[in-house]
N, C-alpha and C positions, 0 to 999 in steps of 0.2 A: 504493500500500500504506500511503503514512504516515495517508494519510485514514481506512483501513478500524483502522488502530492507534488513532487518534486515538478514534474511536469505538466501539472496542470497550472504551478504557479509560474512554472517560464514562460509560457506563450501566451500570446492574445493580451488582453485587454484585463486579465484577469485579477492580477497583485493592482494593478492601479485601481481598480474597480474597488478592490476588498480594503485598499488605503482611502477610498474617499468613504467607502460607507463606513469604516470605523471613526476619520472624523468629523461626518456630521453624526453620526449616534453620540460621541464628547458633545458635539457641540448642543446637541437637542436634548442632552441630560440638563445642561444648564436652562434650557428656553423652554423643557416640555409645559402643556400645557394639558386639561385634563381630555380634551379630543384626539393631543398629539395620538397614542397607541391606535386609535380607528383610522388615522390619516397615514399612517405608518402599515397598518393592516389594508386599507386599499390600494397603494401602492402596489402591496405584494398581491392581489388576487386579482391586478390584472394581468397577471402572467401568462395565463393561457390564452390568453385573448393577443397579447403581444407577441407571445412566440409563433401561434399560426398565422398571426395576417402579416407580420412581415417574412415569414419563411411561404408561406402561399401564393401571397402578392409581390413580392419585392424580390426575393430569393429567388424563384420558381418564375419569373417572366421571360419572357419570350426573350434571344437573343437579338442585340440591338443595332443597328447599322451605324451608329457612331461608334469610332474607335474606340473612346476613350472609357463609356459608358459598357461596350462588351469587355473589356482587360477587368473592369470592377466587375462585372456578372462576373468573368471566369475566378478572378482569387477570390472573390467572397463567396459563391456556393459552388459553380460548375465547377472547378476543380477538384473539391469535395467529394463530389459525387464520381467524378472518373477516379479519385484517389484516393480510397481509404483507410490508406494505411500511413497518411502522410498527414501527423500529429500537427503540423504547423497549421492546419485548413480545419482542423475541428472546432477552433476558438475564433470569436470575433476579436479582428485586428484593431492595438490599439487607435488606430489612425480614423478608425470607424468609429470605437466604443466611446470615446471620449466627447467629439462630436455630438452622437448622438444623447448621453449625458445635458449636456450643456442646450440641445433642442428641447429633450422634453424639462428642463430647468425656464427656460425662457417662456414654453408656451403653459406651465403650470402659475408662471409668476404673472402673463398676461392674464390669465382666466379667474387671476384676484384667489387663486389656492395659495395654499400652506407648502411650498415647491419642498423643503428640507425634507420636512415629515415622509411626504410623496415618492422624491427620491431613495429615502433610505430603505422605504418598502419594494423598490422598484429595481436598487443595487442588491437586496435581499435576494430576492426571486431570479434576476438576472445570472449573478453567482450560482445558485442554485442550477440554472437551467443548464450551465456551461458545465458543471460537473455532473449533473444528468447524462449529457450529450458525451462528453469526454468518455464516460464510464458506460458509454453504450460502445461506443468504437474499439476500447481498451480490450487487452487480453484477458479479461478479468472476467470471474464467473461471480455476478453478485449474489451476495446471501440470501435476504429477502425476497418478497414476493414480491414486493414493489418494486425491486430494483430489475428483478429477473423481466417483469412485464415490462417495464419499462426499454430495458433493451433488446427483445423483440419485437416491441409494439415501434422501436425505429428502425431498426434490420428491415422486416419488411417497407420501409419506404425505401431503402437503399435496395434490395437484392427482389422485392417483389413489382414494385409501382410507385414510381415518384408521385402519382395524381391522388393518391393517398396519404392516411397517416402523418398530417403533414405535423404534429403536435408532437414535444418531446417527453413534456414531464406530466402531460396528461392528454387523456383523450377525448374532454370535455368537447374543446369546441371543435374535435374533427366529427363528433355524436351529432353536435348542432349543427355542423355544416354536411352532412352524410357523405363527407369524406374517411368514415369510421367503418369498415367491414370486416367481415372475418376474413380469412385469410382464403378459403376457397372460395370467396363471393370476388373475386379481383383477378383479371387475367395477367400472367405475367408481361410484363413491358420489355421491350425489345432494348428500351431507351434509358431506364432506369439509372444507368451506369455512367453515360453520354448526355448527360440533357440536350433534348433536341437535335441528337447528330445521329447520323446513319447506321 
């Protein structure tokens, strides 16, 4: 396990991530407030709702005729999916995670929210999701039942049907989006491996 720690904390976006959420957690011990723990708790529950619409929508789009816009499709997901044995493509790059940090900071601070609280549910769930993901790809046979589901319930998006299962750390909203089937309900994809390529 110290190995799969070791490397979950080299790559991606991930030790940065888990250094800002420990200081705003300092800094929201000094400023909580008695709503802080539910603005902190929604934060984190919209996690599933986060991980499938930008892995369905944004991840999973079609390839793009601008140069510059296909080189980000290919290192931020299409490569993933042709390579999965290549730990550097499992993690959001910090060059993304950070960014996108600092977007939903701005448009929680527009919308007159509690941005701290929001984020620190939101670095919660995120980390989580990265070690869901990470420990589905890994060599590793997890103990639990949730972890065991977990990493089959993404294998099949990789080796059965990318137009599935697009959810890592739960299958809520692929249930709500009837992107959720068993496993014989799904023909295997030709493409799974290749997004969109031959």
């Amino acid at each position: 396990m110290g190995h799969h720690l070791r490397a979950f904390a080299r790559h991606g976006s991930n030790t940065a991530m888990a250094v800002g959420l420990v200081g705003m957690a300092a800094w929201l011990a000094g400023h909580a407030s008695w709503a802080t723990p539910a603005w902190i708790l929604a934060g984190l529950l919209v996690l599933p709702v986060n991980e499938y619409v930008f892995h369905r929508f944004v991840l999973h789009t079609p390839p793009s005729r601008i140069r510059l816009v296909r080189r980000f499709q290919d290192v931020i997901h299409y490569e993933h999916h042709e390579d999965l044995a290549n730990v550097a493509r499992y993690f959001t790059p910090l060059w993304l995670g950070i960014p996108l940090v600092g977007a939903f900071a701005i448009l929680y601070t527009l919308l007159g929210l509690p941005a701290v609280p929001l984020l620190v549910g939101n670095l919660a769930g995120y980390l989580y999701y990265e070690w869901v993901h990470y420990m589905a790809h890994a060599a590793y046979v997890p103990r639990t039942r949730l972890g065991k589901f977990q990493k089959k319930y993404h294998m099949w998006h990789h080796h059965r049907n990318e137009h599935y299962w697009f959810g890592v750390t739960s299958p809520l909203m692929d249930m709500l989006a009837g992107t959720y089937k068993r496993l014989d309900e799904v023909p295997k994809s030709a493409t799974a491996h290749r997004l969109y390529g031959p």
